[in-house]
N, C-alpha and C positions, 0 to 999 in steps of 0.2 A: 504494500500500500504506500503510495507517493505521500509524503508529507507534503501541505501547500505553504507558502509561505507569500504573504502580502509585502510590496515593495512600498514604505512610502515614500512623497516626495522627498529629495535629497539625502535618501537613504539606500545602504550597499546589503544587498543580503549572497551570502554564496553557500552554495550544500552541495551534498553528494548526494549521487543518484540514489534511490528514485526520489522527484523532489518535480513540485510545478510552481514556480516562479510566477508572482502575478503580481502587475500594475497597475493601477485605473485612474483613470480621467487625465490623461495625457491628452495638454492641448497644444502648447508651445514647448512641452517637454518632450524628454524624448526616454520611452526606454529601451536600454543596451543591456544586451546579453553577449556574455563572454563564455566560451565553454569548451570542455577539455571533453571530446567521446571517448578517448581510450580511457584515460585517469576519471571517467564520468563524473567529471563539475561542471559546475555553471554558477556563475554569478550576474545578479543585474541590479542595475543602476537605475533611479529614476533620475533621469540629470533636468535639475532646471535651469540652469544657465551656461554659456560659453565658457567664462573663465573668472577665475576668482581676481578682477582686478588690483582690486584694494590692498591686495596682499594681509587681508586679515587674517586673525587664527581660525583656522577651518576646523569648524563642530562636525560636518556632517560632509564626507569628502564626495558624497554623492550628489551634492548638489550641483559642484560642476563640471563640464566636460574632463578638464585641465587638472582636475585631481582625483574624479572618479577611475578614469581608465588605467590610472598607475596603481590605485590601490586593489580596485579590481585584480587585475595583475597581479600584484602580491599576496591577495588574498587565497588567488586558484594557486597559484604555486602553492602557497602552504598545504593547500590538501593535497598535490600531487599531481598538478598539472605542469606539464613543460610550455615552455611560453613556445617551442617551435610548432606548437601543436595547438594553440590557441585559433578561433572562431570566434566571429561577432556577429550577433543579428541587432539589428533596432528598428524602430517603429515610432512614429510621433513627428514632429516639429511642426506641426501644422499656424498657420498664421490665422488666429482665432478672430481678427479685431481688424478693420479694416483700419487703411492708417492716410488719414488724410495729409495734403501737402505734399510736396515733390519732394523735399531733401530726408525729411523723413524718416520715410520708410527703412534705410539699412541701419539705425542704430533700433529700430522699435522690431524689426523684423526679429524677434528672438527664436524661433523656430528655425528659420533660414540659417542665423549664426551659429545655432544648439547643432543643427548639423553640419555645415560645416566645417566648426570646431572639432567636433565627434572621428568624423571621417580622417580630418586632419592628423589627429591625436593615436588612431589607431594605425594610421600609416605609418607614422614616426617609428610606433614602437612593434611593425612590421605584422601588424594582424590584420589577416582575410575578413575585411565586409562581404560575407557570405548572403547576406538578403536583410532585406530591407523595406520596409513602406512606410514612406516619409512626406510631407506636405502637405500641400490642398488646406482646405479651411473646416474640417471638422476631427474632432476630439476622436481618442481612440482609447482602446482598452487592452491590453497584451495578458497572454499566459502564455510560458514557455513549458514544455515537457523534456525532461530526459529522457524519456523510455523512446523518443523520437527524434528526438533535438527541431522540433518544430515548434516556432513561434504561431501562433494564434491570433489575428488580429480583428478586432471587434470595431465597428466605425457604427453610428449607428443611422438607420438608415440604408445600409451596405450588405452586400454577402460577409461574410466572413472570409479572412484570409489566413490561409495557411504558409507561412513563410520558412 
């Protein structure tokens, strides 16, 4: 029997299989899952922001892209994941709120920047964005399963995806 475990906002949760990983109400956030099939982990991230500018002390490393993905990382490795063998799925960044004005829009777009912060951050540290469903203008909801390594994504209004 999968134990489930609830991700909240700017919070890291990682287990061993069997274990289902779940999100909700991802609007401009985004959730990332990182995950080892052979060593079967996974962890995810609900990330709400790009990067922690401020250089404040981070309570909660899942809040942004910029400290989620390293701790992530540290965290599968300690159960026994090789990072050569790491995987990422995400879901979310969707631009919730239309954004008036021309100049605007690329500081307010935080979906846009959640992912391409995200993408950026996993490149760096040489992990396969293996799938994805990201954008558009409505909120989503994720479960992730080990027993599959499929993300689940829930929009509503939509089919369901299986990613």
């Amino acid at each position: 029997m999968a134990g489930v475990y609830h991700v909240g906002m700017g919070e890291i949760v990682v287990a061993k299989h069997p274990v289902i990983l779940t999100s909700l109400g991802l609007g401009s956030c985004l959730g990332l899952v990182i995950y080892d099939e052979i060593a079967k982990v996974a962890g995810m991230s609900h990330i709400m922001l790009p990067e922690n500018h401020e250089g404040r002390e981070v309570k909660k490393f899942g809040k942004y892209a910029d400290t989620a993905i390293p701790k992530l990382i540290e965290e599968l490795i300690a159960l026994g994941a090789l990072r050569s063998r790491l995987k990422a799925k995400m879901a979310g960044g969707a631009q919730m709120f239309s954004i008036p004005g021309k100049n605007s829009g690329s500081f307010l777009a935080i979906g846009e920047r959640n992912i391409e912060a995200t993408k950026k951050m996993l490149s760096n540290f040489g992990i396969s964005l293996v799938a994805y469903d990201v954008g558009g203008n409505k909120g989503r909801s994720v479960e992730f399963y080990t027993d599959n390594w499929i993300m689940v994504v829930k929009v509503i209004g939509s089919e369901v995806k299986r990613i």
